[in-house]
C-alpha positions as a Markdown table, in Angstrom:
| # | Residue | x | y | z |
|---|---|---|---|---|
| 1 | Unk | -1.3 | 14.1 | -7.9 |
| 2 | Unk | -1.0 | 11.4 | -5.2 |
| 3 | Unk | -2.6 | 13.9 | -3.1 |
| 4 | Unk | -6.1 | 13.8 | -5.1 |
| 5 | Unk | -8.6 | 11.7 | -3.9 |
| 6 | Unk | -9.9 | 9.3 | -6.9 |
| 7 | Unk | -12.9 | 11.7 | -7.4 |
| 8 | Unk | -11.0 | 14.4 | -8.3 |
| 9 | Unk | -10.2 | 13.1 | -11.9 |
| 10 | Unk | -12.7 | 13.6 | -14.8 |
| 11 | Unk | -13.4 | 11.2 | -16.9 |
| 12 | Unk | -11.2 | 13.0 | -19.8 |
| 13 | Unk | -8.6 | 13.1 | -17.1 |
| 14 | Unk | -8.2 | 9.7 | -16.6 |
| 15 | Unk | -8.4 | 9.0 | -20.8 |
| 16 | Unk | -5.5 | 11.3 | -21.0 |
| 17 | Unk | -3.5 | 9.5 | -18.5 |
| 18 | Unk | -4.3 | 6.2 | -20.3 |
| 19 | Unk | -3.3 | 7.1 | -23.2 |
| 20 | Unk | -0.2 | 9.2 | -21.8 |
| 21 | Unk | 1.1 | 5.7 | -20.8 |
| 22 | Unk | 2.0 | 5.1 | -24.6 |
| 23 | Unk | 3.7 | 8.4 | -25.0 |
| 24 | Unk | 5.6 | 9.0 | -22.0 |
| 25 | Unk | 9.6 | 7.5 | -21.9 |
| 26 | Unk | 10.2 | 8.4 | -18.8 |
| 27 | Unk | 8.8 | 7.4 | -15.0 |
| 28 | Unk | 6.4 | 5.0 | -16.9 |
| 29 | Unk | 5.7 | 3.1 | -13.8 |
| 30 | Unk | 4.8 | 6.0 | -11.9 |
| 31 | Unk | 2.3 | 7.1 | -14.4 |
| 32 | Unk | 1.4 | 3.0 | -14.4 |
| 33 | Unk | 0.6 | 3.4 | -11.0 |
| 34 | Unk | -1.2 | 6.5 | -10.7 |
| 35 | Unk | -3.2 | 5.4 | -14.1 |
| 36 | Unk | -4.3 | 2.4 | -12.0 |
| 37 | Unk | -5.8 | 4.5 | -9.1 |
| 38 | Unk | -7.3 | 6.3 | -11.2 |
| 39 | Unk | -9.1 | 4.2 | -13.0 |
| 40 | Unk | -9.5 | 1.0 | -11.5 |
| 41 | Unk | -10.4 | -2.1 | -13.5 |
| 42 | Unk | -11.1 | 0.5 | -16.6 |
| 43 | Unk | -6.9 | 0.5 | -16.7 |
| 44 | Unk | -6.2 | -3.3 | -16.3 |
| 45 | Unk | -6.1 | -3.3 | -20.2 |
| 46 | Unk | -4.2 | -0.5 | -20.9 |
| 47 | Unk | -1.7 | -1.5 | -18.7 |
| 48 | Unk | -1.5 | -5.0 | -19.6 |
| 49 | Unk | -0.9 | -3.7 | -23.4 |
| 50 | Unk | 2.1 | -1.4 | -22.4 |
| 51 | Unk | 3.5 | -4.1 | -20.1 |
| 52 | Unk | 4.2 | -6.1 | -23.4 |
| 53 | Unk | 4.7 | -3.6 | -26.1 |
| 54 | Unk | 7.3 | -1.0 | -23.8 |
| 55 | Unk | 10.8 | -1.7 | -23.0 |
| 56 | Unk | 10.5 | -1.0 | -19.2 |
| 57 | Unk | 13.2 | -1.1 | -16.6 |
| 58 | Unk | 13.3 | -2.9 | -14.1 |
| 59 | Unk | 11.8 | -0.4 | -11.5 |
| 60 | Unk | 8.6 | 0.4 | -14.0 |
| 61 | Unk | 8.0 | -3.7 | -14.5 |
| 62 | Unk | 7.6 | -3.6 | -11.0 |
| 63 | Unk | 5.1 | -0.8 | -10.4 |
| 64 | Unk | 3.4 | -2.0 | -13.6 |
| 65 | Unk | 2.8 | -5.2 | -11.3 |
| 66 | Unk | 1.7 | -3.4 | -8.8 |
| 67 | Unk | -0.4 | -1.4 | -10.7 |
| 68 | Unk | -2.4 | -4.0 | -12.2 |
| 69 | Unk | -2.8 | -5.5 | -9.1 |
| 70 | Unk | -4.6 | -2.2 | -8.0 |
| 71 | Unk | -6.5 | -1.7 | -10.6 |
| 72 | Unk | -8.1 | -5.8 | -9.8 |
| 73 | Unk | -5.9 | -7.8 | -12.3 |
| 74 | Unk | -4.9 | -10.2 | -9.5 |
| 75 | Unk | -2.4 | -12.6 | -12.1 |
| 76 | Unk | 0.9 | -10.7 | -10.0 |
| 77 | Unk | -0.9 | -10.8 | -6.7 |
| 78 | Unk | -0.1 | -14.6 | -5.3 |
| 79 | Unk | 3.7 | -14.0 | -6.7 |
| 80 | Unk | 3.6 | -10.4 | -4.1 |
| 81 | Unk | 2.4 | -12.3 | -1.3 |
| 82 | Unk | 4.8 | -15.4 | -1.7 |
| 83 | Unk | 7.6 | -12.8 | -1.9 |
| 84 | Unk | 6.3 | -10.9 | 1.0 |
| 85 | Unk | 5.7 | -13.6 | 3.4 |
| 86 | Unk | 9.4 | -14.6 | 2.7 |
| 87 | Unk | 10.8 | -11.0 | 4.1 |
| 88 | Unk | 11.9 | -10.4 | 7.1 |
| 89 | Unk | 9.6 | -8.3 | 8.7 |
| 90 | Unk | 12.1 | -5.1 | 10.3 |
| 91 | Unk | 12.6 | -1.7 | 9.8 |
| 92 | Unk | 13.7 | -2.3 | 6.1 |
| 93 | Unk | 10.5 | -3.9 | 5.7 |
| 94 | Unk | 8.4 | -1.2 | 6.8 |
| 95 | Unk | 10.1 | 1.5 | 5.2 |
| 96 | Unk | 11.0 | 0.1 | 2.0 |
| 97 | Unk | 8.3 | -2.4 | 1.2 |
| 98 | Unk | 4.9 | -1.5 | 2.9 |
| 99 | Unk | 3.9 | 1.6 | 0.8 |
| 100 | Unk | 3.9 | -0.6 | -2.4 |
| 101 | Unk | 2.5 | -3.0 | -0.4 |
| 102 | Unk | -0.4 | -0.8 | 0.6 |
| 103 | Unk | -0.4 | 0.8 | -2.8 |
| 104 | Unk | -1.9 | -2.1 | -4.0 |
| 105 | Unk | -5.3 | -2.5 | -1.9 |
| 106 | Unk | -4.8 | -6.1 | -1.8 |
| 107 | Unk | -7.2 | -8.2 | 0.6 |
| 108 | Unk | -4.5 | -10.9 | 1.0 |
| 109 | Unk | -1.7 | -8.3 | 1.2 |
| 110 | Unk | -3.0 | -6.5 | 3.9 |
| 111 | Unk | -4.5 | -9.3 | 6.1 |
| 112 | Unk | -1.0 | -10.3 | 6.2 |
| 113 | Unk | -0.2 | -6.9 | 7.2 |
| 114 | Unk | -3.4 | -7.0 | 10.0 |
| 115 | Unk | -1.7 | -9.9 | 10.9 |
| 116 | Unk | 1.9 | -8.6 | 11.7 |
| 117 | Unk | 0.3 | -6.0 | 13.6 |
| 118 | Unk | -0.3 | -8.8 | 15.8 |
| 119 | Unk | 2.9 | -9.9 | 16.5 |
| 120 | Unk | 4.7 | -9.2 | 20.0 |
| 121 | Unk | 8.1 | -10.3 | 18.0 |
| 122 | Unk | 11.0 | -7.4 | 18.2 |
| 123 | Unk | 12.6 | -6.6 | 14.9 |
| 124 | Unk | 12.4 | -3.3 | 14.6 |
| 125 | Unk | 14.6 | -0.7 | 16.2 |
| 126 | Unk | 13.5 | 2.3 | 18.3 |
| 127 | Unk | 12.9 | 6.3 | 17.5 |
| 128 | Unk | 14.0 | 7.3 | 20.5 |
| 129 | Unk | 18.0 | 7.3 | 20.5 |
| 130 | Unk | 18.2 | 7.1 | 24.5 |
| 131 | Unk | 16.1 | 3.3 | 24.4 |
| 132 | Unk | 18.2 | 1.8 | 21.5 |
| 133 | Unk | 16.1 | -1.8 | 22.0 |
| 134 | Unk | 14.4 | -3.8 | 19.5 |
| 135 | Unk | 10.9 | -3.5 | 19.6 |
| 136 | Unk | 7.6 | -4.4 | 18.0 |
| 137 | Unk | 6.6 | -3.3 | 14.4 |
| 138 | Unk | 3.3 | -3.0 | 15.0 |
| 139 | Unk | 3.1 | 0.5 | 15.6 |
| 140 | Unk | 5.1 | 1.5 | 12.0 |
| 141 | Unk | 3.0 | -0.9 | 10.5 |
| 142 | Unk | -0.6 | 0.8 | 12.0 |
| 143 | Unk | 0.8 | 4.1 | 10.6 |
| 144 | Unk | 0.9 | 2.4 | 7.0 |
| 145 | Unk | -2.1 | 0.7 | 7.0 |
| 146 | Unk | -4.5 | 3.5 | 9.2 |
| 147 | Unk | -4.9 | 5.7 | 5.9 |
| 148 | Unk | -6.1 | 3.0 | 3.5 |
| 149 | Unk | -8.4 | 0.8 | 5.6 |
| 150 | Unk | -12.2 | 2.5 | 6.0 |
| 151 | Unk | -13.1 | 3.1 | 9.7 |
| 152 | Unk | -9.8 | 2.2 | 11.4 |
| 153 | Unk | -9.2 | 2.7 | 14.9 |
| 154 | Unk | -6.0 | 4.5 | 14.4 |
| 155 | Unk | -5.4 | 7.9 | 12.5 |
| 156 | Unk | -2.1 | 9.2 | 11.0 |
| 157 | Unk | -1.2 | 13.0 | 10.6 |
| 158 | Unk | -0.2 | 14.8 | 8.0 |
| 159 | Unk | 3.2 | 13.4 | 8.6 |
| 160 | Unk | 2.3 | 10.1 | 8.5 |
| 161 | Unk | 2.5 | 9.8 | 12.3 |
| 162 | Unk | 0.0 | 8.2 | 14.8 |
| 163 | Unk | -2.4 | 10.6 | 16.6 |
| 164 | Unk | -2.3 | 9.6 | 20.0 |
| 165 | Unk | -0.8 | 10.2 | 23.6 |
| 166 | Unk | -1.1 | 6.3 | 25.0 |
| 167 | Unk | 0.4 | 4.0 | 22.0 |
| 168 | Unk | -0.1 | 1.1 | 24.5 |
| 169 | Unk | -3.4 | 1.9 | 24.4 |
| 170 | Unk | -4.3 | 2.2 | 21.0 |
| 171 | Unk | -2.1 | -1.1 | 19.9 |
| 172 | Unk | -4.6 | -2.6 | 22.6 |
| 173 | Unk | -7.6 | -0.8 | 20.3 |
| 174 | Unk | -6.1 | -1.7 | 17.2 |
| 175 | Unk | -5.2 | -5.5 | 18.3 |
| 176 | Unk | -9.3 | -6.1 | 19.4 |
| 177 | Unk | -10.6 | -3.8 | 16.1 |
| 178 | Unk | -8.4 | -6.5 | 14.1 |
| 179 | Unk | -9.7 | -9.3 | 16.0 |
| 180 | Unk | -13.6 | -8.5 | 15.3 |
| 181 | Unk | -13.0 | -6.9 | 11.7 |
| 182 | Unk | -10.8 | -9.3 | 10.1 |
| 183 | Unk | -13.1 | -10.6 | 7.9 |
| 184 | Unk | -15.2 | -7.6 | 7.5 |
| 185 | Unk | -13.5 | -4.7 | 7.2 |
| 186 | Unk | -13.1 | -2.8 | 4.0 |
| 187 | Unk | -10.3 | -1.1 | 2.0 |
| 188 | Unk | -10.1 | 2.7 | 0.8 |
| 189 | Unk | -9.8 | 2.9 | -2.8 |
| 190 | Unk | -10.5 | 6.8 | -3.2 |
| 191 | Unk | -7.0 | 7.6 | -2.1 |
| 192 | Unk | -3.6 | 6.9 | -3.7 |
């Protein structure tokens, strides 16, 4: 269902996920997060309700946080960032954190992220086996963000991967689409 673009759901859709968050004992904070997505600010009480009436683990707390923060409740959003900003930004970091962080839509979440791809610093290792040195993380992290930002320079595959031939030149792009858009640009809420 992550596939479906926000459109796709009818309205009786997205009451029957809402009120599948009450029935449901397992994955809770899956269906949390896809509720939220779904329908937006329409969810925030929904989810808030289930937050304190379930027994969730400590993996569905956490999407229920993120999913509120989706959906525009933005009481778990300064705690994210705090906790974000405190990480070491590697490969651990891209892999593991970024697509909750992205999940989320957050403004201050991702002109954090805008702002990593800025960074020349070296913590993340290399693809290619035969160049084992550090280098930037800018390029996983312009494959994480390209999809959910509107009219980004970059564009990702079906794989996830970067569609280009010169990644110099498109951090370059990227780097000056940052600079002039930072305040401007806008997020993609239609997909997951």
């Amino acid at each position: 269902m992550q596939n479906f673009r926000r459109a796709d759901f009818t309205e009786i859709t997205r009451l029957n996920l809402k009120t599948a968050l009450s029935t449901v004992s397992n994955n809770k904070g899956d269906l949390a997060k896809l509720v939220a997505f779904t329908c937006g600010n329409e969810a925030i009480q929904s989810l808030q309700n289930e937050m304190l009436t379930a027994t969730l683990n400590k993996h569905d707390q956490k999407d229920f946080r993120l999913a509120l923060i989706r959906a525009g409740d933005a009481k778990f959003e300064p705690k994210l960032f705090k906790s974000t900003k405190e990480q070491v930004v590697n490969d651990r970091f891209v892999y593991t954190l970024t697509n909750d962080l992205t999940y989320t839509r957050s403004k201050l979440i991702f002109d954090y992220l805008l702002e990593l791809i800025m960074s020349d610093e070296k913590k993340c290792t290399s693809a290619n086996n035969d160049n084992p040195e550090p280098m930037i993380c800018a390029y996983r992290l312009i494959e994480k963000v390209a999809p959910c930002i509107i009219n980004f320079p970059a564009k990702v595959n079906a794989y996830g991967e970067l569609e280009t031939k010169d990644y110099s030149k498109l951090l370059t792009e990227v780097r000056e689409w940052i600079s002039k858009n930072r305040n401007t640009y806008q997020l993609n809420v239609s997909t997951y």
